[in-house]
PDB file as gemmi writes it, atoms N, CA and C in Angstrom:
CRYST1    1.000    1.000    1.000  90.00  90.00  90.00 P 1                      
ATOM      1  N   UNK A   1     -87.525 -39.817  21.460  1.00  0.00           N  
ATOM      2  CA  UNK A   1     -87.175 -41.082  20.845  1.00  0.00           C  
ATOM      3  C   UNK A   1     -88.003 -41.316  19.583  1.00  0.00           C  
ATOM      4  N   UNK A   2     -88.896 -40.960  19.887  1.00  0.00           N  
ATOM      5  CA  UNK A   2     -90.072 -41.574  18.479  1.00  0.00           C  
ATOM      6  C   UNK A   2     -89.738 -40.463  17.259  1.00  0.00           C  
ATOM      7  N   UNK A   3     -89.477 -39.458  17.829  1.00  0.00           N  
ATOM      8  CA  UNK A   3     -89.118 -38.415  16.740  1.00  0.00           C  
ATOM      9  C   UNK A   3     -87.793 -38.588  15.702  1.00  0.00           C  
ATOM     10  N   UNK A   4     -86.765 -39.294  16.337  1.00  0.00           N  
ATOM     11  CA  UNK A   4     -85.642 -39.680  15.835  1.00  0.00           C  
ATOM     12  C   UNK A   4     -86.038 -40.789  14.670  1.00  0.00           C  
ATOM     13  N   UNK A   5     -86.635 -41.744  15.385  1.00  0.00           N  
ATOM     14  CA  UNK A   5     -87.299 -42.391  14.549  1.00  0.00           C  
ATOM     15  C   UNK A   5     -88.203 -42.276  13.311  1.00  0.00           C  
ATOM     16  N   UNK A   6     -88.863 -41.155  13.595  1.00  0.00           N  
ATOM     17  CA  UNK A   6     -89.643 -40.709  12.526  1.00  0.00           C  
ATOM     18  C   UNK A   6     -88.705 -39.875  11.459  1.00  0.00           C  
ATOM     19  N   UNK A   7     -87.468 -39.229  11.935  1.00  0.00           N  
ATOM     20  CA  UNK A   7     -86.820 -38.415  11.314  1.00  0.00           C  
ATOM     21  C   UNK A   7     -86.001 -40.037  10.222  1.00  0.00           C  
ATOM     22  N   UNK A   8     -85.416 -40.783  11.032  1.00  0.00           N  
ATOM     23  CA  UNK A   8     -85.210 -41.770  10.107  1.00  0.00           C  
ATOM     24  C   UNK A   8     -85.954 -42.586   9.046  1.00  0.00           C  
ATOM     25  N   UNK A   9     -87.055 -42.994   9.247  1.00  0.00           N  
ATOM     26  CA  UNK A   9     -88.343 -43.280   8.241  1.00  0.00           C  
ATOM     27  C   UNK A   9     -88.114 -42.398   6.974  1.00  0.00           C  
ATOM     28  N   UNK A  10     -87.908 -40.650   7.558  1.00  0.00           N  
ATOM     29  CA  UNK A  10     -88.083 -40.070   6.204  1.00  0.00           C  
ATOM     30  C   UNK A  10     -86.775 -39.807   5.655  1.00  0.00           C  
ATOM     31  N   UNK A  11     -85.709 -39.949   6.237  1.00  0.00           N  
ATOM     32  CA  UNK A  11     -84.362 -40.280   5.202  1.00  0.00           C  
ATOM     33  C   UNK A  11     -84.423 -41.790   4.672  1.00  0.00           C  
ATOM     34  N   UNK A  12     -84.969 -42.520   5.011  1.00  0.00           N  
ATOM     35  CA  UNK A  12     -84.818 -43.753   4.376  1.00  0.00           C  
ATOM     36  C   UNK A  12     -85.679 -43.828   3.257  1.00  0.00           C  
ATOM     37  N   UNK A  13     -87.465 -42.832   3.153  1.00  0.00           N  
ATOM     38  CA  UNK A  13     -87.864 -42.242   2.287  1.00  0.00           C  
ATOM     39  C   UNK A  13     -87.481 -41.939   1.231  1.00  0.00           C  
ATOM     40  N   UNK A  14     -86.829 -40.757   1.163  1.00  0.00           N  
ATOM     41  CA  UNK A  14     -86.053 -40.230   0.204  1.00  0.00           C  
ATOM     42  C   UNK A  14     -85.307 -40.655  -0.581  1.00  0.00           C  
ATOM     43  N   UNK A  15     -84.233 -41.666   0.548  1.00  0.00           N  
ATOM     44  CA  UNK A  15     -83.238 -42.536  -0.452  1.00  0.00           C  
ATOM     45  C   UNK A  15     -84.427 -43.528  -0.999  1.00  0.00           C  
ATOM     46  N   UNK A  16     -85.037 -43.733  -0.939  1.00  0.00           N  
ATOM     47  CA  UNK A  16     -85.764 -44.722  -1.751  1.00  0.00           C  
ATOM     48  C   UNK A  16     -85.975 -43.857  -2.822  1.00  0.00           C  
ATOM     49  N   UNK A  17     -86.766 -42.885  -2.978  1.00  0.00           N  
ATOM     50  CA  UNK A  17     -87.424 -42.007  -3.629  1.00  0.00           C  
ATOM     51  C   UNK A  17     -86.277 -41.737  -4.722  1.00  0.00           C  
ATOM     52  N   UNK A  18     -84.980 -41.225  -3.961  1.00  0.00           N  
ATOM     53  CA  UNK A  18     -83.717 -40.740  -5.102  1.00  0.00           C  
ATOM     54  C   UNK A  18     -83.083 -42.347  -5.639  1.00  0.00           C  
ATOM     55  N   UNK A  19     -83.693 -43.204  -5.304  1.00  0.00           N  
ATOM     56  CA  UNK A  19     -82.871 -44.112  -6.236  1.00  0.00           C  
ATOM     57  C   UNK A  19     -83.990 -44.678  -7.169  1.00  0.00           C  
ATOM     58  N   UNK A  20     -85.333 -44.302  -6.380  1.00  0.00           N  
ATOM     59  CA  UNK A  20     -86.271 -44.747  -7.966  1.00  0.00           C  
ATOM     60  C   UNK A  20     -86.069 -43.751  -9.305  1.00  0.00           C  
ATOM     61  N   UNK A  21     -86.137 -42.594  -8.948  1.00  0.00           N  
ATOM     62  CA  UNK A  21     -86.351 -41.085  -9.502  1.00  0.00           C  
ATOM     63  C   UNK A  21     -85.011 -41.173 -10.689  1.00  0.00           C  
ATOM     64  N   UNK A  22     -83.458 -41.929 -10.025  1.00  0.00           N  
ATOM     65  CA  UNK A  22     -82.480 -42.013 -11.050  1.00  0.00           C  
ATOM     66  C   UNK A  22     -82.699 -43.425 -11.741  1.00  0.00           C  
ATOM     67  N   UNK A  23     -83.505 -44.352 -11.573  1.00  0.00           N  
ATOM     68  CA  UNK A  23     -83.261 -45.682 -11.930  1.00  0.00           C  
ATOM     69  C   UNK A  23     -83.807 -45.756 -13.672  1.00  0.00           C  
ATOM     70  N   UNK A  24     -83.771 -46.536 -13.974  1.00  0.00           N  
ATOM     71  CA  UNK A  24     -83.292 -46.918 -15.813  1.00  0.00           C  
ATOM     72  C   UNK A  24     -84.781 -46.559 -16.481  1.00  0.00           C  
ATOM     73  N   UNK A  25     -86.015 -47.088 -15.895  1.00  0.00           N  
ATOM     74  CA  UNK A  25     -87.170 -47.047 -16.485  1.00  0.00           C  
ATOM     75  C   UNK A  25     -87.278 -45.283 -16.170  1.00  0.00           C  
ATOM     76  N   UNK A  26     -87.527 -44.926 -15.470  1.00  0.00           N  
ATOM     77  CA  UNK A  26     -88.100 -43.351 -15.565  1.00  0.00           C  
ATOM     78  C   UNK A  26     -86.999 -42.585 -16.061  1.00  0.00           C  
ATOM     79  N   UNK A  27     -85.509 -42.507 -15.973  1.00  0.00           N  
ATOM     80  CA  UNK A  27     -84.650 -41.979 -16.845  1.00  0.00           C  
ATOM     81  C   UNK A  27     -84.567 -42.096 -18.695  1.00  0.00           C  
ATOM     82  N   UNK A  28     -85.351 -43.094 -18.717  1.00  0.00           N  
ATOM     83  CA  UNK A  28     -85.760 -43.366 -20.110  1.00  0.00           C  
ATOM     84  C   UNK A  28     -86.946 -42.543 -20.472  1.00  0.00           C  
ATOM     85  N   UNK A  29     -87.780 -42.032 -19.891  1.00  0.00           N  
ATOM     86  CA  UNK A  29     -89.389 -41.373 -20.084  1.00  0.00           C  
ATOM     87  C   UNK A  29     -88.306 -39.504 -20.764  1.00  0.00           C  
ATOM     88  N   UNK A  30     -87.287 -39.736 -19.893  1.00  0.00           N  
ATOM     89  CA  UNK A  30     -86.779 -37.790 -19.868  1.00  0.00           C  
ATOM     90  C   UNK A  30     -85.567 -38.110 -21.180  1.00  0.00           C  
ATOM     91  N   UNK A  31     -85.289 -39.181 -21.869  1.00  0.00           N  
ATOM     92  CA  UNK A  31     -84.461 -39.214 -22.811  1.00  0.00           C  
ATOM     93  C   UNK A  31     -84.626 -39.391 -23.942  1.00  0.00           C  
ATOM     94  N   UNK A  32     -85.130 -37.916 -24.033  1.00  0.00           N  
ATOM     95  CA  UNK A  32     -86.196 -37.587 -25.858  1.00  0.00           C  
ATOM     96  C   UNK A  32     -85.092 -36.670 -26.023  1.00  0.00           C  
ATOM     97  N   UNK A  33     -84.989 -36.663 -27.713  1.00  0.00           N  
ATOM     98  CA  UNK A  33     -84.496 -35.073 -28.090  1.00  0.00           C  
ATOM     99  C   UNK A  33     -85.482 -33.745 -27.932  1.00  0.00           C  
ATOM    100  N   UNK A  34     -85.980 -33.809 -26.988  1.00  0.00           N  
ATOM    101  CA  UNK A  34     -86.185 -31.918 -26.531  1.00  0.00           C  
ATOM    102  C   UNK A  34     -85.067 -31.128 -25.857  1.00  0.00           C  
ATOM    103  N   UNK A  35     -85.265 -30.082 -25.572  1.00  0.00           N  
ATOM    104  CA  UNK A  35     -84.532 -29.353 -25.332  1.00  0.00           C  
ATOM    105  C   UNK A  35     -84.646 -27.979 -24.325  1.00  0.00           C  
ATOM    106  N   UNK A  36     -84.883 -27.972 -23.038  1.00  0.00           N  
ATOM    107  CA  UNK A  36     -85.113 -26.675 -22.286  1.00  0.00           C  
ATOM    108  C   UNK A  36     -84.239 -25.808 -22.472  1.00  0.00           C  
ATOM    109  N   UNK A  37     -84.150 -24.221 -22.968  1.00  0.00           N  
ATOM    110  CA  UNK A  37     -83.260 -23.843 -22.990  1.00  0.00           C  
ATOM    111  C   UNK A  37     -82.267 -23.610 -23.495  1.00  0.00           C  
ATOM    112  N   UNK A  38     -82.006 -24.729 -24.201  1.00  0.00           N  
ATOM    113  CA  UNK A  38     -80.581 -24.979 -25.685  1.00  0.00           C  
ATOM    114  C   UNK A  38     -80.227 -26.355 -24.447  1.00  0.00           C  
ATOM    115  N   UNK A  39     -80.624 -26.758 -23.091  1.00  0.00           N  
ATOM    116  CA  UNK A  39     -80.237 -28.147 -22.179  1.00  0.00           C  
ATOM    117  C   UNK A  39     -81.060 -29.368 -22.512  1.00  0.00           C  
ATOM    118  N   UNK A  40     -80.651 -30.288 -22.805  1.00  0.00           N  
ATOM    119  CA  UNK A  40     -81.163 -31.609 -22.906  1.00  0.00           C  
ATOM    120  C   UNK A  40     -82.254 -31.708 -21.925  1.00  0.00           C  
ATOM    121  N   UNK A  41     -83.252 -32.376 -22.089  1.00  0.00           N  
ATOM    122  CA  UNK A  41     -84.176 -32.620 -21.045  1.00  0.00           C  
ATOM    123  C   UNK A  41     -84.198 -33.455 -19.981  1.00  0.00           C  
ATOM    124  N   UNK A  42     -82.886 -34.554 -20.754  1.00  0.00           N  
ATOM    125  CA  UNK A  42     -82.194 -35.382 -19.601  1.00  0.00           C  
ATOM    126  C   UNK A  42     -81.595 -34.433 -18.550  1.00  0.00           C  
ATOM    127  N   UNK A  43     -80.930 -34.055 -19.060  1.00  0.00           N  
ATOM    128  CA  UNK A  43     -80.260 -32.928 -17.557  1.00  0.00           C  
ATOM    129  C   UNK A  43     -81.151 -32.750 -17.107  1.00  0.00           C  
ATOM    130  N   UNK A  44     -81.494 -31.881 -17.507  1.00  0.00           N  
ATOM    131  CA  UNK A  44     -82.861 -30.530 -16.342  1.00  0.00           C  
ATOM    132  C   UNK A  44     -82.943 -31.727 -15.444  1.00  0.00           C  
ATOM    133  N   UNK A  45     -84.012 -32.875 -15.799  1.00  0.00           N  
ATOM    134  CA  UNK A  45     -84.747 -33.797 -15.370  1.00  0.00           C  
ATOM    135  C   UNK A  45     -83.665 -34.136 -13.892  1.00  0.00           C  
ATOM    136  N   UNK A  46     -82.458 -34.644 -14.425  1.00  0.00           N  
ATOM    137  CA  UNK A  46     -81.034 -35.050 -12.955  1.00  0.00           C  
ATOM    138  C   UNK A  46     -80.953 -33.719 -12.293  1.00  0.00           C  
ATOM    139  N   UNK A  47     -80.775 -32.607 -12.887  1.00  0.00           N  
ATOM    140  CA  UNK A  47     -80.800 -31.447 -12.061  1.00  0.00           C  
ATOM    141  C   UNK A  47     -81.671 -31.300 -11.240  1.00  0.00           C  
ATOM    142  N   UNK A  48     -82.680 -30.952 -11.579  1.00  0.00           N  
ATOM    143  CA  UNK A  48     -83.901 -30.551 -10.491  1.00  0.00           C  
ATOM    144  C   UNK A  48     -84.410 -32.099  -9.390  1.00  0.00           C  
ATOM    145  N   UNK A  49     -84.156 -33.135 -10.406  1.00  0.00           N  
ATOM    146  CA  UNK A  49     -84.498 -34.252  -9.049  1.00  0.00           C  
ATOM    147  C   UNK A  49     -83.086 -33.582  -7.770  1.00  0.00           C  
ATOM    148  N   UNK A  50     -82.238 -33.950  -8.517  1.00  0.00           N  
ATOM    149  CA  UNK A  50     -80.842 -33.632  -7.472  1.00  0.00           C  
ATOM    150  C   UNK A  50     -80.893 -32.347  -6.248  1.00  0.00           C  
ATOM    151  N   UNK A  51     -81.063 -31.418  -6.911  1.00  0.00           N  
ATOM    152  CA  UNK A  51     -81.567 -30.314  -6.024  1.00  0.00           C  
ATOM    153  C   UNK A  51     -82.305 -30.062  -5.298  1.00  0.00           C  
ATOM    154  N   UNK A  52     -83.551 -30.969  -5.599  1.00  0.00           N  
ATOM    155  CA  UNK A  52     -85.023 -31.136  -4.982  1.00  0.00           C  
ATOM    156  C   UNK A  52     -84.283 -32.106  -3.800  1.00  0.00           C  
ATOM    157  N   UNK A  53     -84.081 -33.113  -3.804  1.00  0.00           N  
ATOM    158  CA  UNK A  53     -83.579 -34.032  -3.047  1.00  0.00           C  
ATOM    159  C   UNK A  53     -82.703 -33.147  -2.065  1.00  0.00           C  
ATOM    160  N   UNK A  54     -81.794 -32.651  -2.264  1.00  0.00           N  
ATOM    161  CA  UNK A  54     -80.631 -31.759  -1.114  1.00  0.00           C  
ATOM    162  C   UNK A  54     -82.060 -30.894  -0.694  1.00  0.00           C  
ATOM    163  N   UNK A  55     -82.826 -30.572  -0.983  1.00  0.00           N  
ATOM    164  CA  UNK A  55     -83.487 -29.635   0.057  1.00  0.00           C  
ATOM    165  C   UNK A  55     -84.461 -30.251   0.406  1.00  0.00           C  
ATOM    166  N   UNK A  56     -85.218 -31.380  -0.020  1.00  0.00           N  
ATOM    167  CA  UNK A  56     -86.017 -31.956   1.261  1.00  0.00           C  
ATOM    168  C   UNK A  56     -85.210 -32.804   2.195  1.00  0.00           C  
ATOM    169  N   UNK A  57     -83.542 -33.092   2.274  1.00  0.00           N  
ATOM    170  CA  UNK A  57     -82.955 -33.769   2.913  1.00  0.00           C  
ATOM    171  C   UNK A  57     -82.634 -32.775   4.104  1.00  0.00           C  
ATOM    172  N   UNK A  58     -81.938 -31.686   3.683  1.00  0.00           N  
ATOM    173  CA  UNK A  58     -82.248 -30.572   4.129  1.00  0.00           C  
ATOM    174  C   UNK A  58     -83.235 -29.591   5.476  1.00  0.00           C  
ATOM    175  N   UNK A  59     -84.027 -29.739   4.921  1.00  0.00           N  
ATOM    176  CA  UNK A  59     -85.679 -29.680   5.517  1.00  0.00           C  
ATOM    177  C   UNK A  59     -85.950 -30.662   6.630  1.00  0.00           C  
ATOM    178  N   UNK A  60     -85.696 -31.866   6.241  1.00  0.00           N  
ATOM    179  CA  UNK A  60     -85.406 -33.118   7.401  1.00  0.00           C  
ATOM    180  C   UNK A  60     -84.523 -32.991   8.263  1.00  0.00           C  
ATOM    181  N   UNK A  61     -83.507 -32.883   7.827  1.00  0.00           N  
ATOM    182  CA  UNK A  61     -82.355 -32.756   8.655  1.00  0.00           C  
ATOM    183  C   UNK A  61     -82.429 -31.442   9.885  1.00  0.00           C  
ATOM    184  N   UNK A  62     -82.843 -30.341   9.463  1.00  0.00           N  
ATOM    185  CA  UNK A  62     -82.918 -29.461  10.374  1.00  0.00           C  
ATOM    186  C   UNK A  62     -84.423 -29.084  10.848  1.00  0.00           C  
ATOM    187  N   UNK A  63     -85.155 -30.534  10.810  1.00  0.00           N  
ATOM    188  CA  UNK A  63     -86.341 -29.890  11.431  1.00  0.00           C  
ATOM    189  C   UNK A  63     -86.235 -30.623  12.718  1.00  0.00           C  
ATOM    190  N   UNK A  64     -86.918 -29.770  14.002  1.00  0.00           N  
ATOM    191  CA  UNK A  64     -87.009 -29.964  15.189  1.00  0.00           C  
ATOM    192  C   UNK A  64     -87.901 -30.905  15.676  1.00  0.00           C  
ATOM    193  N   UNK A  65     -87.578 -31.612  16.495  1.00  0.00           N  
ATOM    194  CA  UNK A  65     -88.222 -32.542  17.510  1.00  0.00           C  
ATOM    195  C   UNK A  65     -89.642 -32.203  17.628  1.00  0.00           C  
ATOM    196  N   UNK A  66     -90.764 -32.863  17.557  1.00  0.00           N  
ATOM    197  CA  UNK A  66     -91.914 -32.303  18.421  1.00  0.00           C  
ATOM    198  C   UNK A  66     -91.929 -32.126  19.907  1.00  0.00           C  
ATOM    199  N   UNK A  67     -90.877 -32.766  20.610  1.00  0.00           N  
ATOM    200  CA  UNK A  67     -91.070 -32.538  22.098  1.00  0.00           C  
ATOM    201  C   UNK A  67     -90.058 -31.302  22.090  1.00  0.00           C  
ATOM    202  N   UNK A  68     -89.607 -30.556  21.409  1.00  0.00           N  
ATOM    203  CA  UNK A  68     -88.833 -29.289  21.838  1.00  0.00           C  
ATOM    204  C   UNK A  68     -89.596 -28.283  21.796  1.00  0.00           C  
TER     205      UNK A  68                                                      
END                                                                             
């Protein structure tokens, strides 16, 4: 029981985390003209949060109980 619980804490985490990470003030810090690559730095910046996010959701999602 407590584990379920704890597994929920850290999806509710995350979504916090992925809606600060896209929100207006820090999307403004990555919206310079540089350029990774010949890619805007805005991208990269949505890319790798985005990706990062599916795999610590990921990681959560399929990690096991401590009582198993």
């Amino acid at each position: 029981m407590k584990s379920s619980r704890t597994r929920a804490q850290r999806f509710t985490y995350l979504f916090i985390v992925g809606v600060l990470a896209f929100n207006y003030p820090l999307l403004s810090l990555f919206d310079v003209p540089r350029r990774i690559f010949g890619v805007p730095l805005l991208y990269v910046y949505i890319f790798v949060v985005w990706a990062l996010l599916i795999v610590l959701v990921g990681v959560t999602a399929r990690s096991r109980p401590s009582g198993m």
